[in-house]
Structures are given as C-alpha cells and as structure tokens.
C-alpha positions, 0 to 999 in steps of 0.5 A: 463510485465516489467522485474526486473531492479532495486535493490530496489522492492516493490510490490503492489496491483495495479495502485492506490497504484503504483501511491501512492507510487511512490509520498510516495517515492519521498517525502522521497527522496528515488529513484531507486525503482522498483514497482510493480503492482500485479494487484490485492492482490489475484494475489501476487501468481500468478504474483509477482512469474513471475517477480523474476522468470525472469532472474538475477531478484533474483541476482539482487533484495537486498531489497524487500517490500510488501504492502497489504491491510488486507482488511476484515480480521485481518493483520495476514491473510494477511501477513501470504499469503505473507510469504507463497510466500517468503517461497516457492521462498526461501527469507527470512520472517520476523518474523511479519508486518512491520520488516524488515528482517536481512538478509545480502543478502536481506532485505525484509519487509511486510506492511500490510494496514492499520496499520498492525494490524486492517482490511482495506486498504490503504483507511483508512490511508488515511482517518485517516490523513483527519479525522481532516480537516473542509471538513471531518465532510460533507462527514461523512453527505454524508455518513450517509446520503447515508447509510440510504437511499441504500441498502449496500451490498459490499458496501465499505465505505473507497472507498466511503469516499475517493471518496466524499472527493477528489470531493471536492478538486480543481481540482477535482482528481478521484483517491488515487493514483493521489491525491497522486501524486498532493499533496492531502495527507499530508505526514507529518501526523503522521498517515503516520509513520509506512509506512515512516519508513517501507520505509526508514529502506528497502530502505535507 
C-alpha cells in the first residue's frame, strides 16, 4: 500500500473511480493530488484509517476529499458514515455533502455521488451527461428490453446502462474510469458542476 506523500488526498471507492478522477482532475488543471483507492465504500473505515495512521501522514495532508456513492440509500446515510470516520481520527467535518470545511489547518469536503442528494453513484452522473446523445435513446431499447425478459435480482441497472453505452464507442472501452481517461465523458456537461467546483474549492 502507498504511503501518504502528497498534500492534497482524495479518497475514493476504488480503481474505476481513481481512474475517473484522475481524468477529472487533470481537465481542470488541478495536480499534486494523491488519490486513494479504499477499495470498496464498506472499506472507508477500515483502510482510509491506516493510510493517515502512517507516519507524518496527518502533518503532511492540508486538504482532504471523499467521494462516495449513496448507492441504494439517500446521501445523508452515506455522508454521515464519513463523518463519523473524520470524528473518530479528529479532522474537522463539514457540516453537509459538498462543503468544504473552513478550517485553517486542513480543508476537508465530502461528496456524496451522485448529487449529494438522491441515491446512485457515480453511474448516474454519468448517465445524466449522456442522457441527450442520439446513442442514449438505443440503450434505454437494450434495457427495456433486457428487463422484460431476465429475472432482475441485484440487478444494477446504472452499471448495465453505462456498460451498453461504452460498447458502442470506438473503440470499445470496458470501463467508467478508462473512458474517462480516453475522453468518453464530456466534462463540460453542466451535470458535472457540483463535482468540479467541489474539486476546485479543496484543491485550488
């Protein structure tokens, strides 16, 4: 596992959203930010904790993100298990998703996917900048059609939606975070504004 060596941390939930990021970040010529992959949002507890228990990790850190997905609850849920890990390692806690803390010693911000309201994830941002394209109207055929005809226990239709669109880029990208990196999404969207200014106002 890598240590802490940058200033600037964000943690994520995993190599997809790493990868997202990372793309994110650059596009708004933001650098010199470590991210973290947790492995997984159920491991923020458990593997976030060791990363700024390492040495200097806490002296050196100045501004700090999360990034989360609510998933099947509402935000709330989800930001409130962040904060209880800030509490417990004492660093401050914003008092709700996307602000950023006004600490002098160390910002720190948590975003919770995918707009810090509803239940999703980082699929569904994704979705919403797609939503308009020509392409969108024969994966929503794909899916209805798809859902008719299988049985849909834990099925997860965000993961299904942004899978059916990427097969039909050329060429081919087999994940949200390499499609990112290749250009897929298109960062302008204004779907995308809450997380760039989340980005800017912790980082710049």
């Amino acid at each position: 596992m890598d240590k802490i060596a940058e200033e600037n941390v964000l943690a994520v939930e995993g190599k997809d959203e790493k990868n997202f990021f990372a793309a994110l970040l650059k596009t708004l010529d933001i650098h010199n930010v470590q991210i973290i992959d947790v492995g997984g949002k159920d491991n923020f507890k458990n593997k976030f904790p060791v990363y700024i228990q390492s040495e200097g990790a806490l002296d050196r850190i100045k501004n700090i993100g999360f990034v989360r997905d609510a998933e099947e609850h509402e935000a709330m849920a989800a930001f409130q298990s962040v904060c209880s890990i800030l509490k417990k390692y004492k660093l401050p806690c914003p008092e709700e998703p996307c602000k950023i803390t006004p600490s002098n010693e160390k910002k720190v911000g948590v975003f919770i996917m995918p707009n810090n309201n509803a239940c999703g994830m980082l699929e569904d941002l994704c979705i919403d900048s797609i939503k308009e394209t020509d392409v969108f109207g024969c994966v929503e055929c794909f899916i209805h059609c798809y859902e008719n005809k299988v049985e849909k226990d834990k099925y997860n239709i965000a993961k299904a939606r942004i899978l059916a669109y990427l097969s039909t880029r050329i060429p081919i990208v087999n994940s949200l975070g390499l499609a990112a990196q290749q250009g897929v999404w298109d960062f302008s969207n204004q779907c995308f504004d809450d997380i760039k200014k989340f980005l800017k106002d912790l980082f710049e």
